[in-house]
C-alpha positions in Angstrom: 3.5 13.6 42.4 4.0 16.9 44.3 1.2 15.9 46.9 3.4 12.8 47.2 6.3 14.8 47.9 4.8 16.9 50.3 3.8 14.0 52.5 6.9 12.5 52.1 8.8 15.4 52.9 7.1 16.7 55.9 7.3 13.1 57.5 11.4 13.4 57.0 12.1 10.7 54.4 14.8 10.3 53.0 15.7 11.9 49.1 15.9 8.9 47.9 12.8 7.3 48.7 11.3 10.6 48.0 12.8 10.2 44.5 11.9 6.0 43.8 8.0 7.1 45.5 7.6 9.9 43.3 9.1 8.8 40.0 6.6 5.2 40.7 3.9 7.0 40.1 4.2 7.4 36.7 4.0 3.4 36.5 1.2 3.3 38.6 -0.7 5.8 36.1 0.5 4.2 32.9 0.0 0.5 33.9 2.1 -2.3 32.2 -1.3 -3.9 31.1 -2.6 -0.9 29.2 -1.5 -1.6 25.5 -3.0 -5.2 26.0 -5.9 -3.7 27.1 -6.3 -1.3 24.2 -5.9 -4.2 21.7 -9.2 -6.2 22.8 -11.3 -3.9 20.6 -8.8 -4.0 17.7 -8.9 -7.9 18.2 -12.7 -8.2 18.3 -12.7 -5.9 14.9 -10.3 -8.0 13.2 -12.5 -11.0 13.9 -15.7 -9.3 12.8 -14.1 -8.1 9.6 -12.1 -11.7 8.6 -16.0 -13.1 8.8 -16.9 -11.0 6.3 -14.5 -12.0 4.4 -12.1 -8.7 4.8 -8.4 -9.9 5.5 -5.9 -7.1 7.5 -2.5 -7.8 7.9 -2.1 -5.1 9.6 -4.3 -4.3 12.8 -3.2 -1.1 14.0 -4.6 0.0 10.7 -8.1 -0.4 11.5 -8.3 1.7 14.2 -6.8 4.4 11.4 -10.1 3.2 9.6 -11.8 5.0 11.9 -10.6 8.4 11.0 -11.1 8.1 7.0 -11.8 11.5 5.8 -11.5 11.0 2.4 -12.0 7.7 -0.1 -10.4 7.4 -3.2 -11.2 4.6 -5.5 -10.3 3.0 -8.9 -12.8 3.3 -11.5 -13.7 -0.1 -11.5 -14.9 -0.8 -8.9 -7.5 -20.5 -34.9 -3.9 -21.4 -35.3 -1.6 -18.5 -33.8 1.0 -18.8 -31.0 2.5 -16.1 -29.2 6.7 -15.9 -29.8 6.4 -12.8 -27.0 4.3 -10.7 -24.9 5.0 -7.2 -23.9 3.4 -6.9 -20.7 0.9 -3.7 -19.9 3.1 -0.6 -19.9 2.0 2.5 -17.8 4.0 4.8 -18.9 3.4 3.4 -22.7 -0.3 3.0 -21.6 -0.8 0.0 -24.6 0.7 -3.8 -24.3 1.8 -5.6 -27.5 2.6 -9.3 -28.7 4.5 -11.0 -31.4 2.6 -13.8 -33.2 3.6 -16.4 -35.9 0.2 -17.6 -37.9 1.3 -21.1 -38.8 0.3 -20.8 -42.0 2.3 -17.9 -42.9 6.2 -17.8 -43.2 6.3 -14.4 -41.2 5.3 -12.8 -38.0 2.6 -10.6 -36.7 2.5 -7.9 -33.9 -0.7 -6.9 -32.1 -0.9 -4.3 -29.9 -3.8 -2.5 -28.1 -4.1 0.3 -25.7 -5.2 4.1 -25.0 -6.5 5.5 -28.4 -4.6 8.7 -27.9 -1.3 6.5 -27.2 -1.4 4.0 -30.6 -2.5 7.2 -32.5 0.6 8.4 -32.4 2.1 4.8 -33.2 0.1 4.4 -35.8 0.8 5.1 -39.8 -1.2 8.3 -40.3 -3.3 7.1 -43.6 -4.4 4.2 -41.5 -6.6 6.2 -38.9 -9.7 7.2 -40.0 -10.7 11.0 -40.5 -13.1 11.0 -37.4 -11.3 9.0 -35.3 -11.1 11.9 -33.2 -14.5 12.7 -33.2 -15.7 8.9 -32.7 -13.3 8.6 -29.4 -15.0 11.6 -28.3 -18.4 9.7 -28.6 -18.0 6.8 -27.6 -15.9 8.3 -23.8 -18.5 10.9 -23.3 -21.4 8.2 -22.9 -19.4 6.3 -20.6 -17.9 3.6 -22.8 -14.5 2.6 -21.9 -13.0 2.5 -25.7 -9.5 0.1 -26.3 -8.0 1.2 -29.7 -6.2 -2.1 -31.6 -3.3 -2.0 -34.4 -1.1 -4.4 -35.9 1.8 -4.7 -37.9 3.2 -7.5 -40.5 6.9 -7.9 -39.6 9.2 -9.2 -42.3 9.8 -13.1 -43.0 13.9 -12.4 -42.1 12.5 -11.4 -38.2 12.8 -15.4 -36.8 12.4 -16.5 -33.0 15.5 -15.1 -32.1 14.7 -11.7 -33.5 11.7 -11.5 -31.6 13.5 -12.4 -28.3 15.9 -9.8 -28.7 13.5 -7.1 -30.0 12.4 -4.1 -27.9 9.0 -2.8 -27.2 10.0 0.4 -29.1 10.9 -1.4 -32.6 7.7 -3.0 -32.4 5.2 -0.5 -31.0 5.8 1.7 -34.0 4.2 1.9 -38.0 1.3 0.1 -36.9 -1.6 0.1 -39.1 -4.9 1.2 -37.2 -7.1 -1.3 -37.1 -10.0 -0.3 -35.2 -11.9 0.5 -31.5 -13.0 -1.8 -29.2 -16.0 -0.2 -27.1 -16.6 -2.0 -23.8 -19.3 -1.2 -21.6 -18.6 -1.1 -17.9 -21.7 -0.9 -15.9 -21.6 0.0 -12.1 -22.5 -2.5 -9.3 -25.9 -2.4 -8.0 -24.0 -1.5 -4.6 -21.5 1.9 -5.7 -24.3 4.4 -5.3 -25.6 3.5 -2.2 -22.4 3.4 -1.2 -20.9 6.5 -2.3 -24.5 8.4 -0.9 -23.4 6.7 2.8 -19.9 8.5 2.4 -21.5 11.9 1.2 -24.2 11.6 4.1 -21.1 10.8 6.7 -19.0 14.2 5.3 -16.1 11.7 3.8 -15.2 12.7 0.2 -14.7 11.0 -2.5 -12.8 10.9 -5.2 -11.9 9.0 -8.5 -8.3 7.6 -9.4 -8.1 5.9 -12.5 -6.2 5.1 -15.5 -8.8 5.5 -18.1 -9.7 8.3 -20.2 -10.9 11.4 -18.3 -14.3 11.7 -20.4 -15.2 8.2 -19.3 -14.3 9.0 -16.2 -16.3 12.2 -15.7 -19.4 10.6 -17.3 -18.7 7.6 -14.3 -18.1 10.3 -11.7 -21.8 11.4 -12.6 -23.5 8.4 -12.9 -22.2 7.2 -9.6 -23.4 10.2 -8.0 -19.9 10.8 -7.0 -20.5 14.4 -8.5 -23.9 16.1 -8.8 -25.6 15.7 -12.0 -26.1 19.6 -12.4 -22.5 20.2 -11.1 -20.4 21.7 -13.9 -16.9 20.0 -14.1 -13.5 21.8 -15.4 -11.3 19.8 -17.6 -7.8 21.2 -17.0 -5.1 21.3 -19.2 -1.2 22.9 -19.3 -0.4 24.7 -22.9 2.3 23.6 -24.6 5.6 25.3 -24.5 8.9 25.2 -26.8 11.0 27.3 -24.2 11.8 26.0 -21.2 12.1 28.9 -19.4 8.8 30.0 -20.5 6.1 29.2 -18.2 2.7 27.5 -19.7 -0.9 28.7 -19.3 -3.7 27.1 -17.3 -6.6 26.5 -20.0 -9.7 24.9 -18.8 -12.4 23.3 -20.8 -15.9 22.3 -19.9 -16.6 19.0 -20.1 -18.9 19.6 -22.3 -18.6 22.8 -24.0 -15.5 24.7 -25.5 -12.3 26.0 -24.2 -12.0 28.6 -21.4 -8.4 30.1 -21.6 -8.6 32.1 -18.3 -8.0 30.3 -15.3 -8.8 33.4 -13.1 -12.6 33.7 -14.7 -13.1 30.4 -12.7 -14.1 31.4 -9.1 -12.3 28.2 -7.8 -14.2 28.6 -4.6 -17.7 28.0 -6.5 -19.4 25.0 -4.1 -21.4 23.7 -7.3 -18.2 23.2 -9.7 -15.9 20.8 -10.2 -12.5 20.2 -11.2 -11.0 16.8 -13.3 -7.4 16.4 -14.6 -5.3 14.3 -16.5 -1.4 12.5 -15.3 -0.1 14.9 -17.9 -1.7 17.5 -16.1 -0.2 17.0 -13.0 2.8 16.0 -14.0 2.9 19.9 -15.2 0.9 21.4 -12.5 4.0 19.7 -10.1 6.4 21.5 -12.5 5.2 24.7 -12.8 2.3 25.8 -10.5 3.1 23.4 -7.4 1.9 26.3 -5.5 -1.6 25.8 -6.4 -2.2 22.1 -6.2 -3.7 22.5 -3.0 -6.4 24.8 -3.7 -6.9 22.8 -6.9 -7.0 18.9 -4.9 -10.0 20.5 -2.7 -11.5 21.0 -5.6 -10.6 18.1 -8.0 -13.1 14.6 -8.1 -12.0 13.3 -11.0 -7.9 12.1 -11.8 -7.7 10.2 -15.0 -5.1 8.5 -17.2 -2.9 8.5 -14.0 0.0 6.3 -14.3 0.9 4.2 -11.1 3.8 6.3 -9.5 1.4 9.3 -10.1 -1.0 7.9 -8.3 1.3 7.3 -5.2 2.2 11.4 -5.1 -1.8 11.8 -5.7 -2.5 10.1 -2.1 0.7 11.6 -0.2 -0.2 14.8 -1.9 -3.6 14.5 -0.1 -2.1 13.4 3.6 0.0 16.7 3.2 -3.6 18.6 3.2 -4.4 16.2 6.7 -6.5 14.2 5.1 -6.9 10.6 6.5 -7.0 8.7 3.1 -8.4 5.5 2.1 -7.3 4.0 -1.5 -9.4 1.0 -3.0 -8.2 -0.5 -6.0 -7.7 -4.1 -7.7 -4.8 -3.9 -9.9 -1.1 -3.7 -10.3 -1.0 -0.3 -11.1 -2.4 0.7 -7.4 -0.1 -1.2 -5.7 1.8 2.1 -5.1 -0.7 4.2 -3.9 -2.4 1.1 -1.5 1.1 1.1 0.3 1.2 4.5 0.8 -2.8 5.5 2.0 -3.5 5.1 5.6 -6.2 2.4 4.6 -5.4 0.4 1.3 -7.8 -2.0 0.1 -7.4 -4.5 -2.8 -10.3 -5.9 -4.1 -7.9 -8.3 -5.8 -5.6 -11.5 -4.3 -3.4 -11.3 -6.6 -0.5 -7.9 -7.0 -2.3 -5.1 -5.1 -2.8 -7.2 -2.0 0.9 -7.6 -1.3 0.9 -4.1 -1.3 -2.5 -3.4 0.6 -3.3 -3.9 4.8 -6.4 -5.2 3.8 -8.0 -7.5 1.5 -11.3 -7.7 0.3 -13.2 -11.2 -0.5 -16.6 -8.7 -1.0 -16.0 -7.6 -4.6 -17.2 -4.1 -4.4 -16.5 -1.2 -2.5 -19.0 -1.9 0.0 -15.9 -3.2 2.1 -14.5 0.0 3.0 -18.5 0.7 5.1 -17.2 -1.9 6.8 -13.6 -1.0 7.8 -14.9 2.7 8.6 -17.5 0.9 11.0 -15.2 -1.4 12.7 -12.4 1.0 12.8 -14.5 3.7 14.8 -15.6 1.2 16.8 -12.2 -0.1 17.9 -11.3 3.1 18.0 -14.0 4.0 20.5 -13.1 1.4 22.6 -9.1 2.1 22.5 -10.3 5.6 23.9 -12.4 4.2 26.6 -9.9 1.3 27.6 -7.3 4.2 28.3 -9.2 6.5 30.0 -10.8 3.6 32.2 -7.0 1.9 32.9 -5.9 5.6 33.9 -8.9 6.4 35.9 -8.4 3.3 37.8 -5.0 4.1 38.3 -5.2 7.8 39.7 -8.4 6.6 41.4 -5.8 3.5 43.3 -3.0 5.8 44.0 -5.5 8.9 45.3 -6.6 6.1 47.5 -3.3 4.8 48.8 -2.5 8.7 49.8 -5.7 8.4 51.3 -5.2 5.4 53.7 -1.4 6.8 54.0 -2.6 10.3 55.4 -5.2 8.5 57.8 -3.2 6.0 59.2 -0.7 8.2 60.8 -3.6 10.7 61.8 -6.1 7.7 63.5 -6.5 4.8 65.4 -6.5 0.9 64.1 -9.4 0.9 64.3 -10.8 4.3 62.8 -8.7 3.2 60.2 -10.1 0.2 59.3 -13.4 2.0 59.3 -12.3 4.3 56.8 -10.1 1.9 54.3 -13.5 -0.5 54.2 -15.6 2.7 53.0 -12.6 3.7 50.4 -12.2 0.3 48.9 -15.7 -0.1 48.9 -16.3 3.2 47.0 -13.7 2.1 44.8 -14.9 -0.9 43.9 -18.7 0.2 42.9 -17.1 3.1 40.9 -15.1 0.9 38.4 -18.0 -1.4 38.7 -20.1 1.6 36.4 -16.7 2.4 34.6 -16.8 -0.9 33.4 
């Protein structure tokens, strides 16, 4: 531009050309074509990744797919009608429902959910001495454990009592019943997965709504952690004044309770942190100050409720991390909308939420998103600095034939343009 003004100046134009000459520049640089341009690669990607079975409703995500820095993924990877269902409650963590055994004149209610949630629903001389003990078993070998309790409701509650009723009146004096143990084996496809992310610097983590021993136990069969890492379980005391602030206790996951948080060198490279929703519902309250030393740190999130899981991922973009969230139920729908890259594995809840959604039912997907997204995003790069290259190199030109048509003849000048153009035209030839 101030080349441009020089020439114009010193040949006596006029401010106003001087001005429009100047200012066109800038459109000559920036051309009107370039953001088609840049969207060929994002195209190509999106048509690559829909043949393999990965849907984006939003493209200008993928080239953020590109950029993932860290991954964060769920863990998983006879004659009665029902008078009423009490849908899955987060905050509750259990779901109940209201049967009527035709062969009896009253009704029953069923309800099943986080052992540590129905223990405290339950009727204590119903729950076995060692239930503690057992749920400690049966998480720390990796089983994810449902605990189940019932109650008989009287033969005055009728159809329109049981319409009427809230989840509160009946999710309370249940008799224990038992455990349900589940075992929930990996894919054949996690680890190798999860290695590719750990060879490619992106970390991973674990979000998930299950209990934090089963967690920790998946965390190290997934290689996710190292086997001879040590992992924290943190924990906030308990506190009956408010204005009294509660201690940081932390127990290893397999060993007793360490009640100083400063004998922990947090900076330890071979040592681990996991927490609880309770947790950080706490740590937000009363230490907010350290939850980013402490998410650095931290693989493992368990029992985290769906809004929890939102400030978990916006909690990591305010450390600059580019996240990725993949998840398949209703209770991630949060925290896909608010990651840079969500992924549902599901098409039913979390893909309203999500920009993409997977067919492939693992988490092999998100290789594939991270591969397509750098390479659209390689190519975004290399469209603009080709489309401005070609510009500066057609205006430099322009100046070029300008300068030498008032300094030679016709016909030197025709000598000269046929050698610029030329030049040009075989240097955008190897830009291309």
């Amino acid at each position: 531009m101030g080349y441009a003004l020089y020439l114009y100046y010193v040949r006596n134009a006029s401010v106003a050309e001087m001005s429009f000459r100047s200012l066109d520049i800038i459109t000559i640089v920036v051309p009107a074509a370039l953001p088609a341009a840049m969207t060929i690669g994002t195209v190509y990607s999106q048509s690559r990744l829909k043949k393999l079975k990965i849907f984006c409703i939003s493209p200008p995500r993928i080239n953020v797919c590109g950029k993932i820095k860290l991954a964060c993924f769920d863990k998983s990877s006879y004659q009665i009608g029902i008078i009423r269902e009490f849908s899955f409650s987060s905050t509750a963590q259990c779901m109940s429902v209201i049967c009527k055994d035709l062969k009896k004149p009253n009704m029953f209610a069923f309800t099943k959910g986080a052992p540590e949630k129905l223990y405290n629903f339950c009727i204590p001389e119903t729950i076995p001495t060692d239930f503690q003990n057992r749920l400690s078993f049966y998480t720390t070998r990796g089983f994810r454990v449902i605990a189940l309790a019932y109650k008989e409701l009287p033969v005055k509650f009728k159809w329109t009592d049981a319409q009427a009723a809230e989840r509160d009146m009946i999710e309370h004096d249940l008799e224990f019943l038992g455990l349900l143990i589940l075992q929930n084996p990996l894919k054949s496809e996690t680890v190798p997965v999860l290695r590719q992310f750990r060879n490619a610097n992106i970390r991973t983590v674990m979000i998930t709504g299950d209990n934090i021993r089963t967690a920790i136990l998946v965390a190290r069969d997934c290689e996710m952690v190292d086997s001879s890492a040590t992992i924290y379980i943190l924990s906030v005391t308990e506190v009956n004044n408010i204005n009294e602030k509660p201690n940081i206790e932390m127990e290893k996951a397999d060993s007793g309770v360490q009640p100083d948080f400063t004998a922990i060198d947090i900076y330890d490279t071979n040592s681990y942190f996991a927490i609880d929703g309770k947790t950080w519902t706490n740590l937000k309250l009363y230490y907010e100050d350290l939850i980013p030393s402490l998410l650095v740190r931290t693989t493992v999130f368990a029992r985290f409720q769906p809004d929890q899981k939102t400030q978990l991922v916006t909690s990591f973009q305010d450390l600059d991390y580019i996240v990725s969230m993949v998840g398949d139920g209703a209770n991630d729908c949060g925290a896909l909308k608010a990651a840079h890259v969500g992924v549902s594995l599901s098409p039913a809840e979390a893909s309203v939420a999500a920009p993409f959604t997977s067919g492939i039912p693992d988490i092999s997907c998100i290789i594939w998103l991270i591969l397509e997204g750098r390479c659209s995003l390689v190519t975004s790069f290399s469209i603009f600095k080709y489309m401005a290259l070609y510009s500066m190199i057609q205006f430099v030109t322009i100046l070029i034939i300008y300068t030498c048509h008032s300094m030679l003849g016709n016909f030197q000048f025709l000598f000269i343009d046929l050698i610029i153009t030329t030049t040009l035209a075989v240097t955008m030839g190897r830009q291309g």
